[in-house]
N, C-alpha and C positions, 0 to 999 in steps of 0.2 A: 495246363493241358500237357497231357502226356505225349512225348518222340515220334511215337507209333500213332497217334491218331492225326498230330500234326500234317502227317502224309496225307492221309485221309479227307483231311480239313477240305471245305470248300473254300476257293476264293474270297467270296464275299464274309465268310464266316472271318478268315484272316484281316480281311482290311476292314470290319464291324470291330475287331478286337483291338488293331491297330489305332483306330478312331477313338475306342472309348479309352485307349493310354495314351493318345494323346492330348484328348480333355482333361484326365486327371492330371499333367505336367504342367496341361494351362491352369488349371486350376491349382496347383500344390507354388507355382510360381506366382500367379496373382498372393496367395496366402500369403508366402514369403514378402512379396512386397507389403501387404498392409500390414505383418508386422513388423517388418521395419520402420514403417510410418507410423507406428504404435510407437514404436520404442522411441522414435523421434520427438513425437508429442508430448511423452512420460517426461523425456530430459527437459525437455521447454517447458512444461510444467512445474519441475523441477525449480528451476532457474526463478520461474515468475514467483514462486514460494518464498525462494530466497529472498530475490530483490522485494516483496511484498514486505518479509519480516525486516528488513535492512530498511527499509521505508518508516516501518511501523517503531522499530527504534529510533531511528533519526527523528520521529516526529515526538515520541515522546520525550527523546531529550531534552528538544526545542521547548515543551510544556513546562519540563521541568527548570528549565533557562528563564523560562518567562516568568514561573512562579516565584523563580528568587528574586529575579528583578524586580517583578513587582513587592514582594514582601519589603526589599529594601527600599524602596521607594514610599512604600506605605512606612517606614519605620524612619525614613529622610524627612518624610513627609509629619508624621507626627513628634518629630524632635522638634521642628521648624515652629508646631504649632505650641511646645510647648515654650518655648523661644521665643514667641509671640505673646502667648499670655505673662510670661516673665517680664515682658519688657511694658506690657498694657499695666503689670501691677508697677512695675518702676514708674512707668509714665506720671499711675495716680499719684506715688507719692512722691514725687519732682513735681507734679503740681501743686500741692502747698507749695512748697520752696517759693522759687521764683521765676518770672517768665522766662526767662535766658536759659536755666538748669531744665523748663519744660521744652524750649523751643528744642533742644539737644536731644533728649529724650523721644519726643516724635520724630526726630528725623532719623532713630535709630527703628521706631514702630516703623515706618514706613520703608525704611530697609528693607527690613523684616517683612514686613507685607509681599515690598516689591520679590522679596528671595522667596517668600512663600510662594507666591503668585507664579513665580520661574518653575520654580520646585514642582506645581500640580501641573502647568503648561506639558514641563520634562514627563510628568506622570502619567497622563494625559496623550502625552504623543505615543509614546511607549508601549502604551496599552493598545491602543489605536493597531501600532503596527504588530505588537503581537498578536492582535485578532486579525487580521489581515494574513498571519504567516499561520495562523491555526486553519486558516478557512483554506490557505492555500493547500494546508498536511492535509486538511478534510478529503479536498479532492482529489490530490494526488491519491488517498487512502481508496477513497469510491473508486476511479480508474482502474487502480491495482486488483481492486476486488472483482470488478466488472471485467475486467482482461483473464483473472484466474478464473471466474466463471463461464465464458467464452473457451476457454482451454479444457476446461472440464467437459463441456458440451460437445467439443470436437471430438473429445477421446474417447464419450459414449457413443458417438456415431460412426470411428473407426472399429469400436468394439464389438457393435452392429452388427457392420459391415464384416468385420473376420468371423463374425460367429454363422452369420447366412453363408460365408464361403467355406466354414469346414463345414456345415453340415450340407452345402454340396458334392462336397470332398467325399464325405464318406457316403452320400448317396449314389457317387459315382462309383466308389467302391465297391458298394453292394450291388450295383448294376454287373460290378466285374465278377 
């Protein structure tokens, strides 16, 4: 509005103008705040991505921890067996011989047995707790997913939420 008509202005005309800038100030400051809670969320978002993928390595490490152990284990395990069967073909032929050279020779099988037997126990436990600590990456993994989707869902509802208030914004403006 032009100097010269300013004079002119009514009252009410003035404080009708006055009103509708200062809805647009409420309004241009609400915006400001949600996107700062935009940019808040982004960063936290951020962050969960991170720690998400810092998860998702750690867990696969631990898979690949467990897979060597177990290979070595399976490969402890079948040396043990073949140790076994060397000792079952000893045993046979200490039995011809005589009782004394067989009694020797079974209490090496039963060694053998016994360490077998420890050996699949060890095997056995191991696996046990590596499925235990996969189950645990499991959910730790689901968490992490379920928190980043929770975070996604927030950011679409602040993004909502800023888009209903600029196009308040600018219907206030067009009101001006």
């Amino acid at each position: 509005m032009d100097a010269s008509m300013l004079a002119y202005s009514t009252p009410s005309s003035m404080l009708e103008t006055a009103g509708k800038q200062d809805e647009v100030i409420r309004l241009k400051a609400a915006l400001n705040e949600k996107d700062m809670e935009l940019i808040e969320l982004r960063e936290q978002h951020m962050q969960l991505v991170v720690r998400s993928q810092e998860a998702r390595a750690n867990w696969e490490a631990a898979l690949d921890t467990k897979d060597r152990a177990i290979t070595q284990l399976e490969e402890a395990l079948e040396s043990s067996k073949r140790a076994l069967e060397a000792a079952h073909r000893q045993a046979a032929a200490v039995q011809n011989d005589a009782g004394v050279a067989m009694s020797a020779a079974q209490g090496k099988v039963q060694a053998l047995e016994a360490a077998l037997a420890e050996a699949h126990a060890t095997v056995t436990q191991q696996s046990d707790a590596m499925s235990d600590q996969t189950r645990q990456l499991e959910a730790a993994r689901h968490a992490t997913s379920q928190e980043g989707a929770n975070w996604e869902a927030a950011l679409d509802t602040k993004d909502r939420a800023i888009t209903q208030l600029e196009e308040a914004l600018e219907s206030s403006k067009r009101a001006l």
